[in-house]
Structure formats: C-alpha cells, structure tokens
N, C-alpha and C positions, 0 to 999 in steps of 0.2 A: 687413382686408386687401383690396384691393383690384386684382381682376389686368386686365391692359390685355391680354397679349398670349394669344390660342388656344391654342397651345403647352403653356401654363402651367395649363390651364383641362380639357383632353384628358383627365389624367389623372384628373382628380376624378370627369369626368364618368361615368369607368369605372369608375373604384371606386364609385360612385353606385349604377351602372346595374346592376353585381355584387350590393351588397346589396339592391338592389329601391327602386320608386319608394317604398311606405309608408314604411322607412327612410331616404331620402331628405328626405321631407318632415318627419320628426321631428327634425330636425337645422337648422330654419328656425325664422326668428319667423311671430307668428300672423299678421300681415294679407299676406305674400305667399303663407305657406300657407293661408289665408282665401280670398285670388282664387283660387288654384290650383286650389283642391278646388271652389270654387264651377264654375271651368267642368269639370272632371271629374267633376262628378255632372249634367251636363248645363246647369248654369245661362251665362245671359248676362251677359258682362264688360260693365261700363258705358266709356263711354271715360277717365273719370277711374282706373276700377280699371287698363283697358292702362295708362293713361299712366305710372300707378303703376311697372306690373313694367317699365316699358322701362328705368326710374330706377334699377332695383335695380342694387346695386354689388356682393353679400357675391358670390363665389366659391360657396358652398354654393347660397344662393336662384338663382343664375345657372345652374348646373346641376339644380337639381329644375325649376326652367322649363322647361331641354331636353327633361329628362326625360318629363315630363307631358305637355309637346308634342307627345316622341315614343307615349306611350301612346295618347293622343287619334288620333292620327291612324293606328294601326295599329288602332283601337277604329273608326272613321271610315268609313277608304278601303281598311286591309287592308296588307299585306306587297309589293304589288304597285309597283314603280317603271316610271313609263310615261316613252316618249318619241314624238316625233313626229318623221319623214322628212320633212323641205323644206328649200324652198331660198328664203334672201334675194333678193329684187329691188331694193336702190336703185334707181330708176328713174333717177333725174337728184340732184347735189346743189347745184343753183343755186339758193338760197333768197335772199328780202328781210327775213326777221324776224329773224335775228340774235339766236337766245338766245343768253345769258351760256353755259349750260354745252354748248354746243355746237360741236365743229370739225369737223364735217363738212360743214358749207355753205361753198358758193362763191360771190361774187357769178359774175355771168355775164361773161364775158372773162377771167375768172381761168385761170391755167395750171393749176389741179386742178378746174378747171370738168367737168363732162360732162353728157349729156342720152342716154338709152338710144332706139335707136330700135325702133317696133313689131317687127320684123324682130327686133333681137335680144335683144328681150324674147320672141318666140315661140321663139325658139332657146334660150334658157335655161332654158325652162319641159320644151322636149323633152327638153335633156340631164339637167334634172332628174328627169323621167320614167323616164328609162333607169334611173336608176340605184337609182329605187325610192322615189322621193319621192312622197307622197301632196298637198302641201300648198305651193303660191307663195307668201310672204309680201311684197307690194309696201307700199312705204311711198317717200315723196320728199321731196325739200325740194319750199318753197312758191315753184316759178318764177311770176313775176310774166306770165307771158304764156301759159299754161295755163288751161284753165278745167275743167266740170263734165264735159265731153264728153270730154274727155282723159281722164278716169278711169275712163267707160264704157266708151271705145275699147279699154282696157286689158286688158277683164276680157274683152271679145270678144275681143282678140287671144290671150290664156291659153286662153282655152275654145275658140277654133278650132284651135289647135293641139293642144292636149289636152281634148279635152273631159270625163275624165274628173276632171281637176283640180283640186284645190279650192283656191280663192282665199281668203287672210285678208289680207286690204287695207284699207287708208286707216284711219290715225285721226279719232277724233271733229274734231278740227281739220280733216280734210283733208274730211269729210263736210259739215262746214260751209261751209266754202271752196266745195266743189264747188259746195251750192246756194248762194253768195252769187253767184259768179259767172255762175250761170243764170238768178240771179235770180225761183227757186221755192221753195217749203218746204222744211224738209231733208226731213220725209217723201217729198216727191214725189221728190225724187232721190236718195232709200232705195228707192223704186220704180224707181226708173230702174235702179240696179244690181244689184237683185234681178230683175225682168225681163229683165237680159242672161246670170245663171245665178251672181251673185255669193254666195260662202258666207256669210262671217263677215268682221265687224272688230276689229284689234286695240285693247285699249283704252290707248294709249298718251297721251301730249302731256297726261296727267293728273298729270305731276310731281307736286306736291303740291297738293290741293287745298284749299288755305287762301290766300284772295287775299293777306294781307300778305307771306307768301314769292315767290305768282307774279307779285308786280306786279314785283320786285325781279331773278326772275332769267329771266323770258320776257313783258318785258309787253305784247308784241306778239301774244301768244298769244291763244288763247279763254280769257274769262274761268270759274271756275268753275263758275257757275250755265249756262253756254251749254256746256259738258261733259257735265254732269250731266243736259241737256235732250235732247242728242242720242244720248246710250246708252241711253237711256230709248227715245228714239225709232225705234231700232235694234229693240231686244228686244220693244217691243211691234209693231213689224212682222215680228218675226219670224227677226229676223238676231241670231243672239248673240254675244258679245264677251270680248275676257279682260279682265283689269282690272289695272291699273300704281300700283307707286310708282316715284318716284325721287329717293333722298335721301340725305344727309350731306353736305347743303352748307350752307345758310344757316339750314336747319329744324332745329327742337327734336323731342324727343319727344311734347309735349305737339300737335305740328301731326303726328306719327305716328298719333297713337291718334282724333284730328279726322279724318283721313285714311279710316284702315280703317271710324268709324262711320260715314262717308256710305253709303261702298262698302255695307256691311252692307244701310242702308236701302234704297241701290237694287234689291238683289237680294231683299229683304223684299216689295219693291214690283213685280218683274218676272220674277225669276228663271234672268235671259239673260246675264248671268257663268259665263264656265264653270271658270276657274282665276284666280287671284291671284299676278300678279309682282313679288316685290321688284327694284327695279335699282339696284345700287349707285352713287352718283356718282363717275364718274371725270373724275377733274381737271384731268390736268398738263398739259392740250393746251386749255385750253378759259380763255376771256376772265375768265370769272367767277372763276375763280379766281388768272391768272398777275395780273390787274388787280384782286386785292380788299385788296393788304397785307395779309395774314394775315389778314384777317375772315369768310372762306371756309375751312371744313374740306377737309381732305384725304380726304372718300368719308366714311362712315361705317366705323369700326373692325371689326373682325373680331367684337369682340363686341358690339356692335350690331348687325349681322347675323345674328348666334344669335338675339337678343331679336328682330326682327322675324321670323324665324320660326315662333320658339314664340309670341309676342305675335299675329301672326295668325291663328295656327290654329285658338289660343284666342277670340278676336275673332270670326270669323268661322265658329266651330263651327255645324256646322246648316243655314249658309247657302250657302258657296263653299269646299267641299269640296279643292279640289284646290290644293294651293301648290304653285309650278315655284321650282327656283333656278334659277341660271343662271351657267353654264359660262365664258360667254363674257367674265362681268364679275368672275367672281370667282373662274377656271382651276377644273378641272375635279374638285383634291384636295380645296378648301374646299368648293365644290357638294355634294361626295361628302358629305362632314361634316355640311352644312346639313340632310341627306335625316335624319337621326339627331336633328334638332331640329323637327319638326313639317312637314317637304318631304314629296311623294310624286311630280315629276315632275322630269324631267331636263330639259324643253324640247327645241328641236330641234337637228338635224344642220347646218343654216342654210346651209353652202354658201356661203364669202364676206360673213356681215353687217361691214357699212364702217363703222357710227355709230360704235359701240363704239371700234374700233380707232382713228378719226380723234383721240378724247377721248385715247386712249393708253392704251387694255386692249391686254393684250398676247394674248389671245387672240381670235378669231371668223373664222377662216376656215372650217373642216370639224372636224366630230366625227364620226367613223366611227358606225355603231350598234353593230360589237361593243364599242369602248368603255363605251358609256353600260351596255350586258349586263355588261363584265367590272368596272366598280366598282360594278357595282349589286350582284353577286354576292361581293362584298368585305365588302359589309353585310351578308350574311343576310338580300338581299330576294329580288325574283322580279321578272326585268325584264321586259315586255313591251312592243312598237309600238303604239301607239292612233293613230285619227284626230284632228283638229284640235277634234272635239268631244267626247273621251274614250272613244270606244268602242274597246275593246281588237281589235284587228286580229290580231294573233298574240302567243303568250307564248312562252317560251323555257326549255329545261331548261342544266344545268349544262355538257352539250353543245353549247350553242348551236343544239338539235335544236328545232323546233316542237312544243309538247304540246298547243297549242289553237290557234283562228283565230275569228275575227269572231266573239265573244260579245257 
C-alpha cells in the first residue's frame, strides 16, 4: 500500500509512536531498518543509503523514519523548539535573471516594479525594533544598476538606525554579484561587509545543487561550484550562514540526498552552517512551471516533506544540528507536524516576506511569537526566542511567563 496523502499516514504515525520506536522498527524490512538503526547508533548515512529512504513508499517504513528522526533529534538538540524575531526586507524586486521558479521579479518599468529607499529601509528596521525583532533579513532581486556599494550602504543604513541589530543578508549570489561588480575578490568584499558590522548570510540561491537541474531551472544563476566557493569563504572569514534546499520541481531524490552530502562536507570542512532549510517549491505563479506542460511537479507532496526531514536529520547527524520548517511555505499546521519528524525550529516571525507569496504560498506576512509558543506547546515541546545564531534568548513556561534568558 502505498499512502500519498498526510492525513492518511497521522494515524499510523501515533499508533507507532504509542508502541515505542523498537516496535516500530520491528514491523519494517531489514535494509530500511539497516539505515535507520545505522544512523541511531551514531553512524554516517552515505548518500546512496539517503537516497534510499527518500524512495521508500510502505506506510510503516515512512513512519518509523518519522519516528527515528524524531528520536535523533530529541537525543541531539533536546525538547526545545526555537524561533527567531525579524523582519523581511525585500529591498527592491527589479531583477534581470529571470529564474523559471520565480514571480517575484519585475523587470524595471513594470507596474509591480519597486526599489526601497535607504530612508525607508531605516524605518523598517526601527518599527521592527519596536516590536522586538532581534534580526533584518534583507535579500533583493539582481537590479541591473546596483553594485557592491549598495550592499554596504545597506548594512550602514540598518546599523545607523539601530545599531543593535543584527543583519542576515545577501545570498551567496548576491556576495558574488557584489564583488563582481567592484571588481575585487569576494573575500575582500566579505571584508567590506563585515567592516560595516555585517552579522551573517542566508544560504539561499542554492536550489538544488546539482548543475543538471540548475542549468534548467536558474541558469543565469551562480553555478554550483561558485556557491560552494563563497559559503566556504564566508565561514572561514568568519560570517556563518544557514544553508537551503528548494525542491519538488524538476529534481529527483537521488539529486536530494547529492544535495545534503555537499552541505555535509561543507560543514565537515568549516563548521559555519548554523541550521538547514527545506523550502518547498511552490508553483502556480511561477514560469517553470505554468510553461513546463506538465513536466514540472506541483512542489513536493506532503510526504516528501516528512522524508526530507527525517532524511536530513539523519544525513546530517553530527554536523548541522538545527533543521527549521517553515510556516510560510508550508502554513503553520504542517510546519507544526514536520517539528514531530526530525524539526527543532520554527523560523522567523518575518514581517511581510513577498517571495514566497508572489509564487502563490498563501502564507508570509506575520507570525505572532505566541503563536509559534502555543503549537509548540501542542507538541509536548518547550518553546523558546533564540538569536539568528542559536543562542537561546529567553524560554517560556505554559504561561507564556519567562523561566530563563540569554543561556
């Protein structure tokens, strides 16, 4: 049997989780319960072993995955569901590159064209402030008349205004971009940003990183290898990073589990990863997909999103400890779910993110924090505020009352 839809799959997972993971596993064939137990006794999945369990179909092995994933990770990181207070900044969405799965770019002249100016990027950062944001996250499309100095400007403008505030900006693309346009190394203009009081980069525009999917659906983009070059060269300067999928469009499983062992190596090799995001691809608004005649999936299924988060947990045991869902792409019940399959953060309160929503997620404007506190406390976890680099800021009891601060 074979189940497609959540719904169908919920129950098992409880009745599962009722009789205990060992009965769980006893109720599987040996080579999914072979991987499983292989990374529950500490061992390293190879990528062919992920690629394995993303395949799996039975209902049983799909739930002792959850399963496991969830014990790993409560074995791991703890009971503890974090989130972070910030606020999106698209700055501008006048782009020239034009990925497939993209509808948030304007050319320039376009009627949903816009460009944010410094002024009220300082003013967004303030109301953010007020309201208890610890963290700006700016990201833009690629205007063709911007350069390296426009990025810096940015970070000065955020930290004049609040100087306490901590910036997570520009992806690896945009760090490139910056110094192609200055026409210096990218280190040197990882110094330039880190000199104006720059925290951290998001690691996004890392779709998939296997060139035969990203020639097909960003090939304007940075090529793999030039990705992989500049989070490297982030972390060993010093700036650390999160690190991105985004898939269920033209990619397989097998470019999944490709995927997570780069990620792995990197962080083997650096250690400047500080959490792992799956992002669901959403579709119905976006070239690649209204223009593929059905040769483009519809996002990845619901249960494929179980398997890549027990699939990375396991993957990535040891190394990059912290998996986020996310709210925004996948509403806030499934998110809740995902946290019971190898999750341990909720991501941010974000304040208006536009990407998502342009693609046609139906959510990403504002997540309150006692939200993310009252499904966190649904689960039998313990939710608390962290900064943008995991330190836990405050915890919260069933009161919503503070039991702890800056641990």
């Amino acid at each position: 049997m074979v189940i497609e839809d959540i719904k169908d799959l919920i129950p098992l997972i409880e009745e599962n989780r009722a009789l205990g993971l060992d009965g769980a596993l006893s109720k599987i064939n040996g080579q999914t319960g072979n991987i499983i137990e292989k990374s529950l006794t500490g061992g390293e999945l190879t990528i062919k072993e992920g690629e394995y369990l993303f395949h799996i179909t039975d209902p049983q092995e799909i739930s002792s995955l959850a399963l496991a994933a969830d014990h790993i990770r409560k074995e791991d990181v703890g009971d503890t569901v974090t989130y972070v207070v910030n606020r999106n900044i698209n700055f501008t969405n006048i782009c020239n590159v034009y990925c497939g799965f993209c509808n948030f770019m304007a050319p320039e002249g376009d009627e949903r064209a816009y460009f944010l100016t410094m002024e009220e990027i300082a003013e967004r950062t303030k109301e953010a402030w007020e309201i208890g944001a610890t963290e700006v996250c700016m990201q833009g499309g690629m205007h063709p008349e911007i350069d390296g100095n426009f990025y810096i400007d940015l970070i000065k403008t955020v930290k004049e205004a609040v100087p306490e505030m901590h910036t997570h900006s520009f992806s690896p693309y945009e760090v490139w971009y910056g110094a192609d346009t200055l026409g210096i190394s990218e280190e040197e203009f990882i110094e330039k940003l880190k000199d104006v009081g720059h925290n951290t980069f998001p690691g996004t525009a890392a779709e998939v990183l296997v060139e035969d999917v990203r020639k097909i659906i960003a090939p304007r983009k940075i090529a793999t290898h030039i990705w992989i070059r500049v989070v490297k060269k982030a972390h060993l300067a010093g700036i650390r990073t999160t690190s991105t999928i985004m898939y269920g469009h033209l990619d397989k499983p097998h470019h999944w589990a490709i995927h997570l062992g780069i990620l792995r190596d990197i962080q083997k090799e650096t250690g400047g990863f500080t959490e792992f995001v799956p992002l669901r691809f959403i579709p119905w608004n976006t070239r690649l997909f209204t223009h593929s005649k059905g040769k483009v999936q519809k996002g990845p299924t619901d249960i494929d999103q179980l398997k890549m988060y027990a699939v990375s947990r396991m993957m990535l045991r040891g190394w990059i400890n912290n998996i986020q869902v996310s709210w925004v792409k996948q509403g806030p019940e499934f998110a809740q779910f995902s946290l019971t399959a190898g999750a341990n953060d909720f991501g941010g309160t974000l304040m208006e993110e536009q990407i998502s929503r342009f693609a046609g997620a139906s959510y990403g404007q504002y997540f309150p924090p006692e939200e993310f506190r009252r499904l966190t406390r649904e689960i039998g976890r313990i939710p608390a505020e962290r900064s943008t680099t995991y330190k836990i800021l405050r915890e919260f009891d069933d009161n919503d009352d503070e039991i702890s601060k800056a641990s």
